[in-house]
Structures are given as C-alpha cells and as structure tokens.
N, C-alpha and C positions, 0 to 999 in steps of 0.2 A: 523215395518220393512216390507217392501212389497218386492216382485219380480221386483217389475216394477225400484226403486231406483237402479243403482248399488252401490256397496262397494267401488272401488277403486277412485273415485273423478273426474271419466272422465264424468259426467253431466255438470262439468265446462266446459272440454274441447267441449262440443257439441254444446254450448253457442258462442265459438267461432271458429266455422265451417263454412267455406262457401261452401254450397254442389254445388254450379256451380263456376265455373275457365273458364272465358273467352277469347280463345285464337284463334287466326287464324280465324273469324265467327265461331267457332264454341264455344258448353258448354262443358267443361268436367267435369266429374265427380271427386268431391272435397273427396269422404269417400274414394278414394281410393286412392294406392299408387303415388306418383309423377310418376315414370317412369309408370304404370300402366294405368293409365290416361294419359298419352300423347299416348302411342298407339293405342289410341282408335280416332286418329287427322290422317287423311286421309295422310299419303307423308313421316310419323314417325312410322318407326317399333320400335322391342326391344333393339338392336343397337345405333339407332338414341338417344331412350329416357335414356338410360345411358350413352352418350356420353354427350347431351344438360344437365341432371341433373349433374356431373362431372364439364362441363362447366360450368355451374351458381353458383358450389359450395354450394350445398344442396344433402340434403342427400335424396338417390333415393327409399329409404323403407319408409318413414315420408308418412303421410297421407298428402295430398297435398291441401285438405283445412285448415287445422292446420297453415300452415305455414305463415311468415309475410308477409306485405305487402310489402318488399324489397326484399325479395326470390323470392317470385310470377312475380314480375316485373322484376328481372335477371331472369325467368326460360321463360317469355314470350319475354325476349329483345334477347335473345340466339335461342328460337324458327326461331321469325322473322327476323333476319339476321343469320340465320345457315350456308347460304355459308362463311362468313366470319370470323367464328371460327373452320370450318372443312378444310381437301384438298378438290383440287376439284374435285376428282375420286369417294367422297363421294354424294356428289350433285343430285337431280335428273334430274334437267334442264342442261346438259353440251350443251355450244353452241348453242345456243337455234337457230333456224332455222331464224328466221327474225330479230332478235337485236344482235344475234353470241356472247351476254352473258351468263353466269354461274347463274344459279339462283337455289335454291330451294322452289318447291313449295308442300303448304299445304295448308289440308282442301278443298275447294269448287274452288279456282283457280286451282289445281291440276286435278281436273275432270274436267273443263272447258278447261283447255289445253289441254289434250289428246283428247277431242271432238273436239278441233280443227285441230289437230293432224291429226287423223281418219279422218274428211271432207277433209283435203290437199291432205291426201293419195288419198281417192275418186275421186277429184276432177282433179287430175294428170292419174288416173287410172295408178297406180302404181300395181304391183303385189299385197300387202298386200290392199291394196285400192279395187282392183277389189273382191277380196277374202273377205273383209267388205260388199260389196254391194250387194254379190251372199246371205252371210249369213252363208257362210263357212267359215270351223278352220283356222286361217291364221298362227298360229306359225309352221307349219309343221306336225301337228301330223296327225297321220293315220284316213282316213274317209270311210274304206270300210267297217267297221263293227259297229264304233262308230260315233256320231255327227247326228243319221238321223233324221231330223226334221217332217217327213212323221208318221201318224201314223199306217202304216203295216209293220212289220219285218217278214219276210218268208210266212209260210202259215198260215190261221186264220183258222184253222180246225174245231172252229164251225159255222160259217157263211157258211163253205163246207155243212156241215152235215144238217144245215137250208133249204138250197136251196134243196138238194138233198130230204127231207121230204115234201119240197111244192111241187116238183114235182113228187115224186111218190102220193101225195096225189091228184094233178089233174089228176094223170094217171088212180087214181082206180074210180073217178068222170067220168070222160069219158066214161072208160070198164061200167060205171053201166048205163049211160044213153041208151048204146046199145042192 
C-alpha cells in the first residue's frame, strides 16, 4: 500500500476526467466545480454560472469533467444561447448598436466587441472616446491625485540633494583652482 494509490476508488473516477471542457473558444478547466469553471469564460460571472448550471439541470458543485457527455452538451447549449433562456435585463449585448439585437457575448467575441465599441466611441469623438484617446479615466473617477501616468509625484528630494552635491562640489573645484 503506497501513498501515491488512494483508498476511496476515485483512481477510477480520474480515468474518466476530461481535464479541458470546450466552450465558447475557450478550455475550461474540467478538476473543477461546473459553476466554477464557467467563470473563468470571459461574459460569465457567479450569477450567470448558477443560473446556466440550474438551466442545464446539473448539479453546480459536481466536478465538471466528471460529468456526461449529455450534461456537458446541455451546459454548452445553455452557454451558447443564454439570451434565450434568461430575461433580457440579464444579457450583456442589449440593443446592440448596428443589428439593435439582444445578444450575449462570451469568451474572445466579447473582447472584440468592446474593441469595437471603444474604436466607435474614438472615432465619433464622443466624450468617453476622447477620454480613451488622451489615456484618461473615462468612468468619472477623480484624477487629481490618482491615474498619473508621469513618473514624478511632488518632489523627488534625492535628485534635489544630487544636484545640490554636484554643485557645491564644482564650487569647491573652482575656489581651489584660484
């Protein structure tokens, strides 16, 4: 009997693990919980992932590679159409500016939309657009004391004390050449 064997019979279970879950372009991670694993999917918080495991009808503590291959495909079919088992206040595409669809997006289309998103604003020179371009905070927050991208904040008082040393030190050069 070694350490490395466990006792309770889950060597089987390990056997039949799929440690990636392929959903939306992306891997998730299969040792971990189902809802746990989905928020780690860019557009799915903790919310989302026990609403979508609820929806799919799988239980949201189960290891999510464990589970069958008819779970995993209700937990990826509820993923990919999530507008259409949530309201739509839920959603994160409401209205969407150029198709005035409801859509929710995840994973890598999600970050592509808001880049384009960001470029429209730019491109409009919108408030929020111009406030992208400068490189400043655009939701409002205060930037007189936070956000400074400059690397000096007030006085750099050894670079004072530097300067002040090289020049009494050319001043006692001088007094001795005389």
């Amino acid at each position: 009997m070694s350490a490395e064997e466990p006792q309770d019979g889950s060597a089987e279970e390990d056997e039949d693990l799929q440690y990636f879950v392929r959903i939306g372009g992306a891997d998730l991670d299969g040792t971990k919980s189902v809802e746990r694993s989905l928020t780690d999917l860019n557009g799915i918080g903790t919310r989302t992932a026990r609403l979508v495991a609820e929806t799919a009808d799988v239980d949201r503590t189960a290891t999510f590679g464990l589970l069958d291959d008819d779970d995993i495909d209700a937990v990826v079919d509820v993923v990919e159409n999530f507008e259409d088992h949530v309201p739509e206040w839920m959603v994160n595409r409401k209205k969407d500016f150029f198709t005035g669809e409801t859509d929710h997006k995840i994973g890598t289309d999600l970050s592509e939309q808001r880049r384009h998103d960001i470029n429209r604003m730019k491109m409009i020179d919108s408030y929020k657009g111009v406030r992208h371009k400068r490189g400043q905070k655009v939701r409002g927050q205060r930037t007189k004391s936070t956000g400074r991208t400059e690397g000096t904040i007030g006085v750099n008082v050894e670079e004072i004390r530097e300067d002040m040393a090289e020049e009494e030190a050319a001043a006692e050069e001088a007094g001795e050449e005389e």
